[in-house]
TORNU-873725 format. One record per residue: z negated, x, y of N, C-alpha, C in turn; residue in one letter; chain. Coordinates in nm, 2 decimals, m for minus. Each point is the difference from the previous one (the first is absolute). Example, Ala and Ser with C-alpha at 12.3 -4.5 7.8 and 13.67 -1.06 7.14 Angstrom:
! residues 2
SITE;nup;neast;nnorth;caup;caeast;canorth;cup;ceast;cnorth;rest;kette
SITE;m0.78;1.32;m0.57;0.00;m0.09;0.12;0.00;0.09;0.12;A;A .
SITE;0.07;m0.04;0.11;0.00;0.09;0.11;m0.08;m0.08;0.11;S;A .
***
This chain:
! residues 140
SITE;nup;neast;nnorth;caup;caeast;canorth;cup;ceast;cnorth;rest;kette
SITE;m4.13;9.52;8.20;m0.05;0.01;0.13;m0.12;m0.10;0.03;X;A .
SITE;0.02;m0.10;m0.08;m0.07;m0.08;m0.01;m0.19;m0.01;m0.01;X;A .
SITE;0.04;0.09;m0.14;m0.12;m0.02;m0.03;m0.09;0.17;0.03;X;A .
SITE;0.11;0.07;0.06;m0.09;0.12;0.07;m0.04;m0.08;0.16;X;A .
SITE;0.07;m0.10;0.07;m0.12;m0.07;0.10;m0.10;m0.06;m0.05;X;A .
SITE;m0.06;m0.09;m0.10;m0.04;m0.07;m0.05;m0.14;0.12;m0.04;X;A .
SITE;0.08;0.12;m0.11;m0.13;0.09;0.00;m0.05;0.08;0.13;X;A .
SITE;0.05;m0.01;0.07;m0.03;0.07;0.13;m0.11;m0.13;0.09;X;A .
SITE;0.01;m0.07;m0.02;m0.10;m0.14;0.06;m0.07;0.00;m0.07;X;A .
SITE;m0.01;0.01;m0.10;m0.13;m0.01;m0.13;m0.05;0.11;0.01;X;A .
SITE;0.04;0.13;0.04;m0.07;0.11;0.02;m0.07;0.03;0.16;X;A .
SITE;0.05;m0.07;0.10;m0.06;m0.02;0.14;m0.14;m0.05;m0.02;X;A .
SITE;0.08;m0.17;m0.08;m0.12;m0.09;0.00;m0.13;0.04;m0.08;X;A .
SITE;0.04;0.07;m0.14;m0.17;0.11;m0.02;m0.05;0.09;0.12;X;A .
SITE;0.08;0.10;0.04;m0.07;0.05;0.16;m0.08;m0.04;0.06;X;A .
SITE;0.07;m0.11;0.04;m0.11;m0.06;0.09;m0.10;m0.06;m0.06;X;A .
SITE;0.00;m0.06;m0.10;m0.13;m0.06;m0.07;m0.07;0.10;m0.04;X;A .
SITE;0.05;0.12;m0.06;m0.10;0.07;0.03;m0.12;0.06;0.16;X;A .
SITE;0.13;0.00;0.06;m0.05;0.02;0.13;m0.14;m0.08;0.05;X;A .
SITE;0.08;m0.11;m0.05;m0.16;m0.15;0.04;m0.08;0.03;m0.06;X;A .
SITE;0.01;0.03;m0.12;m0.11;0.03;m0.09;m0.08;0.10;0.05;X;A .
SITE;0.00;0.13;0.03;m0.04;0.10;0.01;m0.04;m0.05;0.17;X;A .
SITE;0.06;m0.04;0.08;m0.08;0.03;0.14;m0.04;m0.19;0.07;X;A .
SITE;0.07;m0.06;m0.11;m0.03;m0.15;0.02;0.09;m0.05;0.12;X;A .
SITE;m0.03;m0.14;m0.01;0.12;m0.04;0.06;m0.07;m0.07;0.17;X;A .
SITE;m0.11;0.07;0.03;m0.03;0.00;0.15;m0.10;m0.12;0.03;X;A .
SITE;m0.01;m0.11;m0.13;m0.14;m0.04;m0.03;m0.14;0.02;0.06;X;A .
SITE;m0.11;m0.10;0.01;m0.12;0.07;0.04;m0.06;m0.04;m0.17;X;A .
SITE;0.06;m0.05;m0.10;m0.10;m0.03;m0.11;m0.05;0.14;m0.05;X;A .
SITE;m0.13;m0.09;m0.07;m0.07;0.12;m0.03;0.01;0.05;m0.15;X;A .
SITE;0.00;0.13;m0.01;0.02;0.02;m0.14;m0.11;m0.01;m0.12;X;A .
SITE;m0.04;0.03;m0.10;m0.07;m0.04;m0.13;m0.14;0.11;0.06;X;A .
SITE;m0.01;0.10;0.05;m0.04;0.13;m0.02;m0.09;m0.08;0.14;X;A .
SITE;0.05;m0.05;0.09;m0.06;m0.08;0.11;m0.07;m0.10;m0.03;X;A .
SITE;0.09;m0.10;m0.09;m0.10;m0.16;m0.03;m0.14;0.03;m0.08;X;A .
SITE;m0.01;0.15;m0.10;m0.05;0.05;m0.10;m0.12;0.01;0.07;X;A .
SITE;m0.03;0.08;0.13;m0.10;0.04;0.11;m0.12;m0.10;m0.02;X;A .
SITE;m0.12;0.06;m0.02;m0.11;m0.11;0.02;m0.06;0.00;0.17;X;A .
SITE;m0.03;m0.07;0.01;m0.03;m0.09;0.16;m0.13;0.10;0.00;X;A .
SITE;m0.01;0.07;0.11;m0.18;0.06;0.02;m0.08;m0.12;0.05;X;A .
SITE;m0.13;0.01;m0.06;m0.12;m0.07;0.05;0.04;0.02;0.15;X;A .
SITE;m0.05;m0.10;0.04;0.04;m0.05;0.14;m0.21;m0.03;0.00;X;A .
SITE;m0.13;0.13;0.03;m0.08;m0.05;0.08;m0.06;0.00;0.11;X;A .
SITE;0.05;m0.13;0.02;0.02;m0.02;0.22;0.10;0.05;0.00;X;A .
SITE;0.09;m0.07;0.10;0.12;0.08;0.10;m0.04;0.10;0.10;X;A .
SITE;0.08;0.10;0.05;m0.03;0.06;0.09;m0.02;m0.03;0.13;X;A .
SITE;m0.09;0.04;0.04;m0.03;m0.06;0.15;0.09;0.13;0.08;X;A .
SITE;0.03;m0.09;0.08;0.06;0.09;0.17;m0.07;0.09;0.09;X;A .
SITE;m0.04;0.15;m0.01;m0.09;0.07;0.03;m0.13;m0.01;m0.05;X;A .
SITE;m0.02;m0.05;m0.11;m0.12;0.04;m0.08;0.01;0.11;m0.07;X;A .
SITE;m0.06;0.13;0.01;m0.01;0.12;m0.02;m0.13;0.05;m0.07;X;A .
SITE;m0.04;0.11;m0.07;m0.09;0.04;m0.03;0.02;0.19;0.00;X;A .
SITE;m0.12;0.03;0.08;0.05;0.14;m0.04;m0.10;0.05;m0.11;X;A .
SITE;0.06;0.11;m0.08;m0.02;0.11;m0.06;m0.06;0.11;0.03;X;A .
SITE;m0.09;0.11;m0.01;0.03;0.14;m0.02;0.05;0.03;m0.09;X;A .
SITE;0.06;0.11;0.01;0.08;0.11;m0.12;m0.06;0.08;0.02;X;A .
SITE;m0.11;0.09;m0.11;m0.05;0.10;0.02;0.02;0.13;m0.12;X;A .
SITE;0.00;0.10;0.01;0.08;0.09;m0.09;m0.10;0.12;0.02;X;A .
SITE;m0.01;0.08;m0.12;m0.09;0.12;m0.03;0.06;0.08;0.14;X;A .
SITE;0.16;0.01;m0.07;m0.01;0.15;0.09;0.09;m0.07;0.16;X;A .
SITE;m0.05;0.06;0.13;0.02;m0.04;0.10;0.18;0.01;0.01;X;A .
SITE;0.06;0.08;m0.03;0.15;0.02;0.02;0.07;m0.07;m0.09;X;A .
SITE;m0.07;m0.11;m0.06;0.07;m0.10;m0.10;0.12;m0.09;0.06;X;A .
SITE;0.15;m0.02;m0.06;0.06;m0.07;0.07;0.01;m0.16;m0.05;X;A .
SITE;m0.06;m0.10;0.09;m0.01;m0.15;m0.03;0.11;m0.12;0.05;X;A .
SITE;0.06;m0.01;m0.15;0.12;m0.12;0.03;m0.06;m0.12;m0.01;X;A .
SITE;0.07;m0.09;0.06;m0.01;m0.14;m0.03;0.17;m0.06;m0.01;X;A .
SITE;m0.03;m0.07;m0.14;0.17;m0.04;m0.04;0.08;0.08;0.01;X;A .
SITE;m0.01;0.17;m0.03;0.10;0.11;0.03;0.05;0.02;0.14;X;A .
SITE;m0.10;m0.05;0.07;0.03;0.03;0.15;m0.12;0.10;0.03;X;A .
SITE;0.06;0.14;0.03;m0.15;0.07;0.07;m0.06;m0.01;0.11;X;A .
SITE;m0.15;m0.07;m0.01;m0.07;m0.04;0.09;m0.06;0.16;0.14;X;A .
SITE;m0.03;0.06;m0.11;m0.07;0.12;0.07;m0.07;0.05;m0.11;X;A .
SITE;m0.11;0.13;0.07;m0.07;0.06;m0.08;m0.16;m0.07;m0.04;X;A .
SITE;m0.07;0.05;m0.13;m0.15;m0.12;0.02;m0.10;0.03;0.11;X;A .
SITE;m0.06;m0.06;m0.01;m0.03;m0.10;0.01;0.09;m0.07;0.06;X;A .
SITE;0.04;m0.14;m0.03;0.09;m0.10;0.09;m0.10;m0.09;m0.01;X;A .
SITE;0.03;m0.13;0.08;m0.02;m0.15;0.04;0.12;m0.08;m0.09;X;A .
SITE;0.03;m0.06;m0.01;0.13;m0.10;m0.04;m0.05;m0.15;0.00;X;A .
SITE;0.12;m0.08;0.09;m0.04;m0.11;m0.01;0.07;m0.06;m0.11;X;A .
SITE;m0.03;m0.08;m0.07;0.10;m0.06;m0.10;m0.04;m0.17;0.02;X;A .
SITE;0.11;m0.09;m0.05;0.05;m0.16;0.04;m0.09;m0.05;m0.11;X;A .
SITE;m0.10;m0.12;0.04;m0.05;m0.06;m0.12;0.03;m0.16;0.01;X;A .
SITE;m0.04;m0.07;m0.07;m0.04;m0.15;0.01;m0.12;m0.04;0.08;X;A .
SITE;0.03;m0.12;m0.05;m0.11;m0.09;0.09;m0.14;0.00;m0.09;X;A .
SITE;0.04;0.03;m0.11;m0.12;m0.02;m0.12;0.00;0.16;m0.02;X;A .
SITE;0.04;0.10;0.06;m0.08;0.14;0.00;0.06;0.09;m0.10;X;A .
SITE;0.14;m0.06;m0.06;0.05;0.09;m0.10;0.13;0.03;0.06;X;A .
SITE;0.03;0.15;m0.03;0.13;0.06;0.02;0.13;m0.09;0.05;X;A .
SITE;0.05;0.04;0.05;0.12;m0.12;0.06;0.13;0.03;m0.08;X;A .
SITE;0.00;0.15;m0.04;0.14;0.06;m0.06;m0.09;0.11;m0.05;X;A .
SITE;0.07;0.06;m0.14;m0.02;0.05;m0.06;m0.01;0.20;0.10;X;A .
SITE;m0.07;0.05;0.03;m0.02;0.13;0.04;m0.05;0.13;m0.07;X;A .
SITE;0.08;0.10;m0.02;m0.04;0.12;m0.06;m0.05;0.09;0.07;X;A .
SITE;m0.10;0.08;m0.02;m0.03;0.08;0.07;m0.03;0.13;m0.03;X;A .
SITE;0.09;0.11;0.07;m0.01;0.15;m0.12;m0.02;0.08;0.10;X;A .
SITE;m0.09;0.12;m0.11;m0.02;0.12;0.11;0.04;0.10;m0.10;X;A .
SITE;0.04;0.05;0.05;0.06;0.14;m0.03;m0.05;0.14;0.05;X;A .
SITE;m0.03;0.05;m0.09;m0.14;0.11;0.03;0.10;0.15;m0.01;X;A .
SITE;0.07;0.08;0.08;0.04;0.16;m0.03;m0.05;0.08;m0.04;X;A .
SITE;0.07;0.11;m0.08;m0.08;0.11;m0.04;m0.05;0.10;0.11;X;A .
SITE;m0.12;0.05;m0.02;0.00;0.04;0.08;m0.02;0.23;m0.04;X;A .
SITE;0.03;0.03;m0.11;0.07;0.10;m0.05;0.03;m0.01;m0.14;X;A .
SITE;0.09;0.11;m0.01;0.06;0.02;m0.15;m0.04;m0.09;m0.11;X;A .
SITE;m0.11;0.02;m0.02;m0.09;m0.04;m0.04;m0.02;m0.17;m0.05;X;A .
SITE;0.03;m0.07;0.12;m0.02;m0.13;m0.02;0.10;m0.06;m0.01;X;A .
SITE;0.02;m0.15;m0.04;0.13;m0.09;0.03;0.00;m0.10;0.05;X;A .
SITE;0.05;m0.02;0.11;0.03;m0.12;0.05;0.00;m0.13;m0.07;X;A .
SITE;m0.10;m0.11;0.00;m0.02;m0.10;m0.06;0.03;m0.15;0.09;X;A .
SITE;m0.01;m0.06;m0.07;0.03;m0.16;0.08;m0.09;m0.12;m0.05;X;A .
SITE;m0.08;m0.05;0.02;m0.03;m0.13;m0.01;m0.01;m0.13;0.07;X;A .
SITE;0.04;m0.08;m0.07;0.01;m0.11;0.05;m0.11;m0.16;m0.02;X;A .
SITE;0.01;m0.06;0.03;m0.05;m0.17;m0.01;0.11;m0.07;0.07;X;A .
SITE;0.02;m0.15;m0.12;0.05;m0.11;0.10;m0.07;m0.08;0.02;X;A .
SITE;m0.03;m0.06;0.13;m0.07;m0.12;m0.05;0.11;m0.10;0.03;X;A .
SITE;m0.04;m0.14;m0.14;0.10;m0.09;0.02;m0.04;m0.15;0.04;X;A .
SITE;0.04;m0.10;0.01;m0.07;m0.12;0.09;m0.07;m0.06;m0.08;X;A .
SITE;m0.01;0.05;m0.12;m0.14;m0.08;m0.06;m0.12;0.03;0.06;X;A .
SITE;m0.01;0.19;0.06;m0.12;0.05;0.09;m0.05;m0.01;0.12;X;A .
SITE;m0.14;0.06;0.00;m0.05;m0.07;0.14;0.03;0.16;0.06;X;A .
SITE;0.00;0.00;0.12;0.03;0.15;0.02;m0.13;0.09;0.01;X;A .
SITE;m0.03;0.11;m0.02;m0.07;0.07;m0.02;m0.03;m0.02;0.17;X;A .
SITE;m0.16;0.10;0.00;m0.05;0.08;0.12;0.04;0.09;0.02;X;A .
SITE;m0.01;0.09;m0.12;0.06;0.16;0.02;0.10;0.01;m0.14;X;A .
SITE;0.07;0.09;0.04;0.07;0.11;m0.17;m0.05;0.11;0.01;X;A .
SITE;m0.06;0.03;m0.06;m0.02;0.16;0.00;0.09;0.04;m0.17;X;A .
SITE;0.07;0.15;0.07;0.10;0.09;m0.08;m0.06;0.11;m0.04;X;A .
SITE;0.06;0.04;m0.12;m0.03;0.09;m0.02;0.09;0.13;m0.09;X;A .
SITE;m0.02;0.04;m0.09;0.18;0.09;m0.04;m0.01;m0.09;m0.16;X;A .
SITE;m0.11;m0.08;m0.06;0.04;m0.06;m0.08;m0.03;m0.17;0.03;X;A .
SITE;m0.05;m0.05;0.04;m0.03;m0.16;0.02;0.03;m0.01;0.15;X;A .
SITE;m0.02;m0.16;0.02;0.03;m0.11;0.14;m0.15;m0.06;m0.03;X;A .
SITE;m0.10;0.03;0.07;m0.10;m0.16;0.00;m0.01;m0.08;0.06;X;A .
SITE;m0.07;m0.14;m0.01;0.03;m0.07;0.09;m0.14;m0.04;0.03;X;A .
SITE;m0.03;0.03;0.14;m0.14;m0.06;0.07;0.02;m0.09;0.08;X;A .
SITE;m0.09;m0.15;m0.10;m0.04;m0.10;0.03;m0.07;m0.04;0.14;X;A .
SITE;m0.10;0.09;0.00;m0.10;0.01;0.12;m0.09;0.09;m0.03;X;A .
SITE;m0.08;0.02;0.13;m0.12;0.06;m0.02;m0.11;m0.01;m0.09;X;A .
SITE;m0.03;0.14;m0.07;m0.13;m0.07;m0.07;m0.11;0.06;0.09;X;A .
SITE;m0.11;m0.09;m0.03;m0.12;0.06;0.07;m0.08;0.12;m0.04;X;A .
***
């Protein structure tokens, strides 16, 4: 009787250590996969309502334009997006349009750009069913 309590405690006590193992033991340490993470360039911090907007512009008018998989609307859009003090991206932003078919014929395509905080943000995007460009400014 003895030693069926004994294996019965030795078999709990794996349980649970598995248990811990598998969902942890309620800790905030960080695991290997976390410490592993490289730090992003930090150029400038983000300022508090410093903004820049964008156009999004797209061949075909009934194009649909996301920002971070959130649908903005159809193109042309505006978008404001968060920058620094020094003029670059504040968080990393994707920007996709998604173009429908419009018969049998054709297929619905997607393109995207991210810009990420190493960049300055564009003036415009202009889309199209194969590229993102990115306009700097006006040429004369």
């Amino acid at each position: 009787m003895t030693t069926n309590r004994w294996l019965r405690s030795v078999m709990v006590g794996l349980l649970l250590l598995k248990v811990f193992m598998v969902l942890g033991c309620g800790t905030s340490q960080r695991t290997r996969a976390e410490i592993a993470q490289p730090i992003a360039a930090q150029l400038g911090s983000p300022t508090a309502g410093l903004h820049r907007e964008i156009n999004v512009i797209a061949t075909d008018a009934d194009a649909m334009v996301l920002v971070d998989r959130r649908l903005v609307g159809l193109a042309p859009q505006r978008i404001k997006v968060p920058v620094t003090a020094q003029g670059f991206m504040a968080a990393p932003t994707t920007v996709t349009v998604r173009f429908i078919a419009h018969d049998a014929t054709e297929a619905a395509t997607t393109t995207r750009v991210t810009l990420e905080t190493t960049d300055r943000p564009p003036q415009r995007l202009e889309f199209d069913r194969e590229a993102a460009r990115r306009i700097f400014g006006e040429l004369n």
